[in-house]
PQR file with spaces between the fields and no chain letter, atoms N, CA, C, O and H, PARSE charges and radii, in Angstrom:
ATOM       1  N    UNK     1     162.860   95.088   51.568 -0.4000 1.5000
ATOM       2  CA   UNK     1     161.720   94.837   50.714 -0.0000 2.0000
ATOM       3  C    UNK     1     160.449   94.816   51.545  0.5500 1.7000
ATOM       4  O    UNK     1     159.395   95.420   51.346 -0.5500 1.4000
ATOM       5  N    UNK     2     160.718   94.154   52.322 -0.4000 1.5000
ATOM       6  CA   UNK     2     159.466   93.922   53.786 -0.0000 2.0000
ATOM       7  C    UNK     2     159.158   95.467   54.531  0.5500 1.7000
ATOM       8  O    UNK     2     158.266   95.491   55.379 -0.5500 1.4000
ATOM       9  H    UNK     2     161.575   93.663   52.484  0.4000 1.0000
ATOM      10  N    UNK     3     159.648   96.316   54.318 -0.4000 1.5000
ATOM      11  CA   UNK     3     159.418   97.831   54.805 -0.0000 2.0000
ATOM      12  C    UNK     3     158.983   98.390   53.024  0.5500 1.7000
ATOM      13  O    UNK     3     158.147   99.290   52.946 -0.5500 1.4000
ATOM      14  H    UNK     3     160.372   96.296   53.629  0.4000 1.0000
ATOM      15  N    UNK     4     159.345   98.044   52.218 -0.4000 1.5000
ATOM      16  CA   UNK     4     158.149   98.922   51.561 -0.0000 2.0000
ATOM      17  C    UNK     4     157.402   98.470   51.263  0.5500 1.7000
ATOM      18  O    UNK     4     156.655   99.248   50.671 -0.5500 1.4000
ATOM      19  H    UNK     4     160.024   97.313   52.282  0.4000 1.0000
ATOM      20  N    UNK     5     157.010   97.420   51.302 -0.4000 1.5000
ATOM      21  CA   UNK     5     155.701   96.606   50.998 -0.0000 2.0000
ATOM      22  C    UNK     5     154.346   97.360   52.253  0.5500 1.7000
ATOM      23  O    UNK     5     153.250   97.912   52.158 -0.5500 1.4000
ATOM      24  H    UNK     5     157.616   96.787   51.784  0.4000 1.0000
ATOM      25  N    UNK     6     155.329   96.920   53.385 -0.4000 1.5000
ATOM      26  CA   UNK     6     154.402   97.691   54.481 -0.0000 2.0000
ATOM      27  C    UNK     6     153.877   98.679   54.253  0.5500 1.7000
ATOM      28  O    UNK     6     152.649   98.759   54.250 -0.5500 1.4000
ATOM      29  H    UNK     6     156.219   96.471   53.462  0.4000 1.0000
ATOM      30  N    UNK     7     154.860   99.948   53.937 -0.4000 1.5000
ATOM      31  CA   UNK     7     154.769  101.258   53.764 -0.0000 2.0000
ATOM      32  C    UNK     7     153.742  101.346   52.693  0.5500 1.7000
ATOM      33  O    UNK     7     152.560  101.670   52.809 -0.5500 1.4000
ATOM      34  H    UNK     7     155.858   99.883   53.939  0.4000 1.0000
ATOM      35  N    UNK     8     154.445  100.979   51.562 -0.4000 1.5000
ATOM      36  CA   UNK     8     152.564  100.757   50.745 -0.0000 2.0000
ATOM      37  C    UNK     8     151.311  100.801   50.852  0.5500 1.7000
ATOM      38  O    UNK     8     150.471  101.657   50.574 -0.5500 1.4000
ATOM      39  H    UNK     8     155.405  100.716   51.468  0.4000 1.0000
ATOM      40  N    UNK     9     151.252   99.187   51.540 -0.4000 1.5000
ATOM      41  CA   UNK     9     149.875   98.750   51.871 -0.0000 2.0000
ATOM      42  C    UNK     9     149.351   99.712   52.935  0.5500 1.7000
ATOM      43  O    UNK     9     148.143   99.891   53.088 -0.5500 1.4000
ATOM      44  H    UNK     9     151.934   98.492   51.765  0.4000 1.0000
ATOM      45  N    UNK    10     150.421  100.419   53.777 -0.4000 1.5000
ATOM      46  CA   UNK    10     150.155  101.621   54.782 -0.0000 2.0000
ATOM      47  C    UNK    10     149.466  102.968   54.320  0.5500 1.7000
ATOM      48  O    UNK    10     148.305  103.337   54.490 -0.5500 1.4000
ATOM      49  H    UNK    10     151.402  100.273   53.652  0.4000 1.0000
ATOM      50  N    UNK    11     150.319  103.473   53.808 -0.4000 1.5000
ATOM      51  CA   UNK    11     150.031  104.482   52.615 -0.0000 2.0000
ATOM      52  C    UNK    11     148.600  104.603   51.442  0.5500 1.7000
ATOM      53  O    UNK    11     148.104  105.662   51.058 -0.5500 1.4000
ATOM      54  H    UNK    11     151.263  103.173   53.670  0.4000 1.0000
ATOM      55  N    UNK    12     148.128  103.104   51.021 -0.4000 1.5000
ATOM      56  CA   UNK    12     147.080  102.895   50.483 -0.0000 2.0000
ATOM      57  C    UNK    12     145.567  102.826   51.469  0.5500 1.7000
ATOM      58  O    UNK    12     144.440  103.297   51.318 -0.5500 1.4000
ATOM      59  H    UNK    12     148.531  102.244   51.333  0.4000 1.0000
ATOM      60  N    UNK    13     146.257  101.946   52.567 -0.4000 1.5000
ATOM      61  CA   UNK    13     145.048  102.215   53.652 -0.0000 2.0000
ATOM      62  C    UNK    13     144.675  103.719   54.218  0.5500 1.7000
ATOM      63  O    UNK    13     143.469  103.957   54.171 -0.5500 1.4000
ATOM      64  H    UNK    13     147.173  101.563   52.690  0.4000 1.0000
ATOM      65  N    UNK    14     145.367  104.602   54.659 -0.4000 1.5000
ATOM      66  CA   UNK    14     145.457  105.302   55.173 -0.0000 2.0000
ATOM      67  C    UNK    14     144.465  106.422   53.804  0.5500 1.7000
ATOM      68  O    UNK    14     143.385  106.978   54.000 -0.5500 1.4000
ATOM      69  H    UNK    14     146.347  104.409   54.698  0.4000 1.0000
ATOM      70  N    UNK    15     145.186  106.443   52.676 -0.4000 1.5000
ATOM      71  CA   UNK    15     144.572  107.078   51.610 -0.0000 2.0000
ATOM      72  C    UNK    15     142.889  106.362   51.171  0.5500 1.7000
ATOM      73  O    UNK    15     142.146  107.080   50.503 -0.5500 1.4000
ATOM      74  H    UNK    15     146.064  105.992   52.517  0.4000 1.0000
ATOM      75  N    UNK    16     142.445  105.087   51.554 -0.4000 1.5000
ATOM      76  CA   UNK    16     141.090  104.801   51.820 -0.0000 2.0000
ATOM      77  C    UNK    16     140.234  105.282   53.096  0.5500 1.7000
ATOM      78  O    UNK    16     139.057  105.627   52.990 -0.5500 1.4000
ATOM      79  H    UNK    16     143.049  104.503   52.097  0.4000 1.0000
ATOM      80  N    UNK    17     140.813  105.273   54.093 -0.4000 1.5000
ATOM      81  CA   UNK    17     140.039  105.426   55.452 -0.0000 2.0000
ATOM      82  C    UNK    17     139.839  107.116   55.259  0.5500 1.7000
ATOM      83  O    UNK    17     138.996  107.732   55.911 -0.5500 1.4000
ATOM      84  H    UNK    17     141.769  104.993   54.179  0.4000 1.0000
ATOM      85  N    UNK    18     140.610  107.673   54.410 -0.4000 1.5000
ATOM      86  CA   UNK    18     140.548  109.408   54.618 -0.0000 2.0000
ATOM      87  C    UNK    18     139.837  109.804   53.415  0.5500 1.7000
ATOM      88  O    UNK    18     139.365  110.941   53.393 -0.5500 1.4000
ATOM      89  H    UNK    18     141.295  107.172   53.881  0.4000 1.0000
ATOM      90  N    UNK    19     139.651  108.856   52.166 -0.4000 1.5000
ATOM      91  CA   UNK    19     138.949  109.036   51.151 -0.0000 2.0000
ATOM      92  C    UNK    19     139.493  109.534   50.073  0.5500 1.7000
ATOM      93  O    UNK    19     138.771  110.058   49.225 -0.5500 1.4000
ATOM      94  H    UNK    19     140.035  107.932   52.184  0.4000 1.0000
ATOM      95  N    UNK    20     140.689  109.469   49.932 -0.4000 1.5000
ATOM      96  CA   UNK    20     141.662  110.088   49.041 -0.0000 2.0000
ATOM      97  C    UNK    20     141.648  109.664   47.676  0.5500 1.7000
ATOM      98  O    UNK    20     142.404  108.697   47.769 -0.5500 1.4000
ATOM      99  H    UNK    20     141.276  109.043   50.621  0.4000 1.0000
ATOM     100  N    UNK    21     141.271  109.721   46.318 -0.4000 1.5000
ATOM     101  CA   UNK    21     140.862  109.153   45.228 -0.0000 2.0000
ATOM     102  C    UNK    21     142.153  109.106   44.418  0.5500 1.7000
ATOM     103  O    UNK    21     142.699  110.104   43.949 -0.5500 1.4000
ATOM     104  H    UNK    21     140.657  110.507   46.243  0.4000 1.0000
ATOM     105  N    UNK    22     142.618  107.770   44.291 -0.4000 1.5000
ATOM     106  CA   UNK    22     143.863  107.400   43.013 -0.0000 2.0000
ATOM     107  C    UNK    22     143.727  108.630   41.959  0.5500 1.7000
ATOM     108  O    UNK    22     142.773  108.871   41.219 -0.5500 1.4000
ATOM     109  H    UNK    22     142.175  106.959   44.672  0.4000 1.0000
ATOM     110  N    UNK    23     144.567  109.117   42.054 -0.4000 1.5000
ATOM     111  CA   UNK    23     144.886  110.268   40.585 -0.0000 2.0000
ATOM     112  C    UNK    23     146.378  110.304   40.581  0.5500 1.7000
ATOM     113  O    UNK    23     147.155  109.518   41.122 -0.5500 1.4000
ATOM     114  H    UNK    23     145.342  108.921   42.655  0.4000 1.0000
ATOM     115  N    UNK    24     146.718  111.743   39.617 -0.4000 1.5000
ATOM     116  CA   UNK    24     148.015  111.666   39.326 -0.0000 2.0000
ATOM     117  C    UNK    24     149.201  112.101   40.615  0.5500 1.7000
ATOM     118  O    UNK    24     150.244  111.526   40.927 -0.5500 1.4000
ATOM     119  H    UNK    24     146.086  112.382   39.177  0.4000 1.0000
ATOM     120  N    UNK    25     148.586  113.293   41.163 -0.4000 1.5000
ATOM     121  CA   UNK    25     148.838  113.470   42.520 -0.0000 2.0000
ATOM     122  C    UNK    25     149.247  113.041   43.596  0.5500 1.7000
ATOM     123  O    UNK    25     150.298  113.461   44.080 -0.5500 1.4000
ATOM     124  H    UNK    25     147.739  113.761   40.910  0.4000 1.0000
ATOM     125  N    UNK    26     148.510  112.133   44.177 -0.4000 1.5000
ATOM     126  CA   UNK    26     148.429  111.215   45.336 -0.0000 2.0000
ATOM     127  C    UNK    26     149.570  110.225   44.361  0.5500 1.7000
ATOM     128  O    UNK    26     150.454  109.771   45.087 -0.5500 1.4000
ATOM     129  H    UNK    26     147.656  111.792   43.783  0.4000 1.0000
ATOM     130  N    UNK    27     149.684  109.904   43.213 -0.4000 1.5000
ATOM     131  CA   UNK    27     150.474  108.859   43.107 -0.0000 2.0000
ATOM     132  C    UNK    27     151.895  109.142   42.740  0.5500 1.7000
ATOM     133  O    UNK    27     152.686  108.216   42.558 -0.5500 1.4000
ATOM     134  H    UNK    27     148.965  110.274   42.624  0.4000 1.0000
ATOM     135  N    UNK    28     152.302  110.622   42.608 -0.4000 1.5000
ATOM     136  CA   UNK    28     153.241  111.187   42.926 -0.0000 2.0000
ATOM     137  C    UNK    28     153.980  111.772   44.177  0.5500 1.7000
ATOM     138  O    UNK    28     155.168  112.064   44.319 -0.5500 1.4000
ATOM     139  H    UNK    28     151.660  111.374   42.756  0.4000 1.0000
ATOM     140  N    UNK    29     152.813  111.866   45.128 -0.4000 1.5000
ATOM     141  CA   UNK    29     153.193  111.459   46.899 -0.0000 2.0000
ATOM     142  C    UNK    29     153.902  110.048   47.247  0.5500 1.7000
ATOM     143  O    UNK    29     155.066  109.828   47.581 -0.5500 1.4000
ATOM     144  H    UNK    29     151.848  111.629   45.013  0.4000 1.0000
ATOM     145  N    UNK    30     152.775  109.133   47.053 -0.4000 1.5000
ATOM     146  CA   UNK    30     152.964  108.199   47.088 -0.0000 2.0000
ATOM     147  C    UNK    30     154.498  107.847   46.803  0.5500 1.7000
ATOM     148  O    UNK    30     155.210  107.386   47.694 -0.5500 1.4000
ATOM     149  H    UNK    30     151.829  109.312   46.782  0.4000 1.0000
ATOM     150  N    UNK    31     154.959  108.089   45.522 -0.4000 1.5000
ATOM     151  CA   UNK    31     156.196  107.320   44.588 -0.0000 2.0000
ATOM     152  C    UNK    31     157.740  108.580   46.077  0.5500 1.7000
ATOM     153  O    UNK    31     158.801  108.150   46.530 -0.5500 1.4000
ATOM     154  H    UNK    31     154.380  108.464   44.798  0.4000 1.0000
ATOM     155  N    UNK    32     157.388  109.371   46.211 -0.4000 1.5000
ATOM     156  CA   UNK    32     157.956  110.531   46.896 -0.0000 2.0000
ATOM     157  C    UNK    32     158.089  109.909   48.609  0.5500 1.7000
ATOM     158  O    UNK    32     159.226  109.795   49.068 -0.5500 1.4000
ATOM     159  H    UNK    32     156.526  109.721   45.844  0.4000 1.0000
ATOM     160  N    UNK    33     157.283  109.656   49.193 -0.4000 1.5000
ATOM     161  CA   UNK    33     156.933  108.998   50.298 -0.0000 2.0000
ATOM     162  C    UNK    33     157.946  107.557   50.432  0.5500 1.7000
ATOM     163  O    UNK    33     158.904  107.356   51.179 -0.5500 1.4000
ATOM     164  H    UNK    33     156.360  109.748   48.821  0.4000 1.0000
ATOM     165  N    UNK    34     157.385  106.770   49.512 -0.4000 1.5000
ATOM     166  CA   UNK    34     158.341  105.591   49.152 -0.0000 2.0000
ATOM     167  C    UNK    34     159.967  106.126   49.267  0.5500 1.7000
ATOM     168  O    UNK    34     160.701  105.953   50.240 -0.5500 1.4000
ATOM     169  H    UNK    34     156.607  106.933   48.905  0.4000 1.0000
ATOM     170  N    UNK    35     160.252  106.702   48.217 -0.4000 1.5000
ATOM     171  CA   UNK    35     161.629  107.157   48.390 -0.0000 2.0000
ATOM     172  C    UNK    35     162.285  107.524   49.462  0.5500 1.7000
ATOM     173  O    UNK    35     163.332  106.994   49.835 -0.5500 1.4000
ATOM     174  H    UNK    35     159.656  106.842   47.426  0.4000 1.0000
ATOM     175  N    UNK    36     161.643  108.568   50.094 -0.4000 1.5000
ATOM     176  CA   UNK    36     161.896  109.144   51.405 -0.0000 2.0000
ATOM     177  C    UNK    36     162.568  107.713   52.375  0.5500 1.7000
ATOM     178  O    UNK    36     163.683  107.529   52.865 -0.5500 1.4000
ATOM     179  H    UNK    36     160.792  108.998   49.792  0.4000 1.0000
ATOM     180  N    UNK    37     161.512  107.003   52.361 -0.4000 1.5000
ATOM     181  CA   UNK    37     160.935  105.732   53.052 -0.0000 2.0000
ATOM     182  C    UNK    37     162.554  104.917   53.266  0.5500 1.7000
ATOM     183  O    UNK    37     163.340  104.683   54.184 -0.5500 1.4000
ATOM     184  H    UNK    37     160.606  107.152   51.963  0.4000 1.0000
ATOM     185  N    UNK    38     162.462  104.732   52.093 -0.4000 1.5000
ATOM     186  CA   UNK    38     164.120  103.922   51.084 -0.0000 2.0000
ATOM     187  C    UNK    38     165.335  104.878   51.786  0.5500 1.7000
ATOM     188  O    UNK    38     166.344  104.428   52.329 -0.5500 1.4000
ATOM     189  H    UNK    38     161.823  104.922   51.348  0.4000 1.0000
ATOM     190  N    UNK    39     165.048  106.048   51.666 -0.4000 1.5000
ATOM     191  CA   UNK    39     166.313  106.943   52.275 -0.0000 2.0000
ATOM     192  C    UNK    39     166.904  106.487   53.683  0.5500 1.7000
ATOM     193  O    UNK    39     167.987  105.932   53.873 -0.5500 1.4000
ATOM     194  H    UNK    39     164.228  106.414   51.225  0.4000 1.0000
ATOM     195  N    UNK    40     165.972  106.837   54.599 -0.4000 1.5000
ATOM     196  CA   UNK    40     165.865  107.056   55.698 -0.0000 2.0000
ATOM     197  C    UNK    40     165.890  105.718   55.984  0.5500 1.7000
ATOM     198  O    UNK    40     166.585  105.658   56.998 -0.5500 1.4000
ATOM     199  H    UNK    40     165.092  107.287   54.445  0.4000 1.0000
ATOM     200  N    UNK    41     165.452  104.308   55.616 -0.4000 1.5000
ATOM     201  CA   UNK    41     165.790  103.014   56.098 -0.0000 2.0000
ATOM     202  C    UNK    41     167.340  102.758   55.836  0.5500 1.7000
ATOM     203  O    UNK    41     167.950  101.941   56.526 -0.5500 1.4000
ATOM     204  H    UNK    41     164.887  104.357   54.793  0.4000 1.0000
ATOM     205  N    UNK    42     167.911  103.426   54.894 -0.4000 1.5000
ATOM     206  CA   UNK    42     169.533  103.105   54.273 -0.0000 2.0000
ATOM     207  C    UNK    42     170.292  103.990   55.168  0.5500 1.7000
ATOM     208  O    UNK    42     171.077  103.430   55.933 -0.5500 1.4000
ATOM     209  H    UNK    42     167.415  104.089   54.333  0.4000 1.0000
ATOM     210  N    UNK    43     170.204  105.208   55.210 -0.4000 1.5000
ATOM     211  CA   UNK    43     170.247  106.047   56.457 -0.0000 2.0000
ATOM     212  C    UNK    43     170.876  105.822   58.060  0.5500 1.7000
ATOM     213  O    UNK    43     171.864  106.181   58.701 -0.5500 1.4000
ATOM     214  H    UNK    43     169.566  105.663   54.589  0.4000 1.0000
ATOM     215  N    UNK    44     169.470  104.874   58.295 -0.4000 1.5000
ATOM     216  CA   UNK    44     169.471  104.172   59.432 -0.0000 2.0000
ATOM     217  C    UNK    44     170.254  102.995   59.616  0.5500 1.7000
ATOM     218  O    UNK    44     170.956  102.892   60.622 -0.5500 1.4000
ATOM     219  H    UNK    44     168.668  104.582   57.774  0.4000 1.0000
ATOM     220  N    UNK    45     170.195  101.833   58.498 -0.4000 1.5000
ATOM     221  CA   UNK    45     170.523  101.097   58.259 -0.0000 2.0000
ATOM     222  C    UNK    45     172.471  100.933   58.274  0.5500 1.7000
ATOM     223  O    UNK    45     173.180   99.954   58.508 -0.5500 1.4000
ATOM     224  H    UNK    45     169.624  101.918   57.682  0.4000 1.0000
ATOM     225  N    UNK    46     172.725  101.989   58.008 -0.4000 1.5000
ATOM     226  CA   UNK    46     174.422  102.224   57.223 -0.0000 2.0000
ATOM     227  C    UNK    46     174.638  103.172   58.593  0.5500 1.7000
ATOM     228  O    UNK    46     175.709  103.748   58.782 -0.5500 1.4000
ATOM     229  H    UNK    46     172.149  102.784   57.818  0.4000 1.0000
């Protein structure tokens, strides 16, 4: 839970400092990114 929270708040900063504007797009990266995120920690994890 503590790795996607990070990844989030990561993901949201990163999309402010570069200027990236909330739309449908970016929040379909976003949801895609996350997953990935989830994979690859279970992945690792197992």
């Amino acid at each position: 839970v503590m790795v996607l929270a990070l990844m989030t708040v990561e993901l949201f900063g990163m999309m402010g400092l570069i200027g990236i504007k909330l739309s449908a797009v970016p929040v379909v990266i976003l949801i895609a990114s996350v997953g990935i995120g989830v994979e690859f920690t279970v992945h690792v994890a197992l």
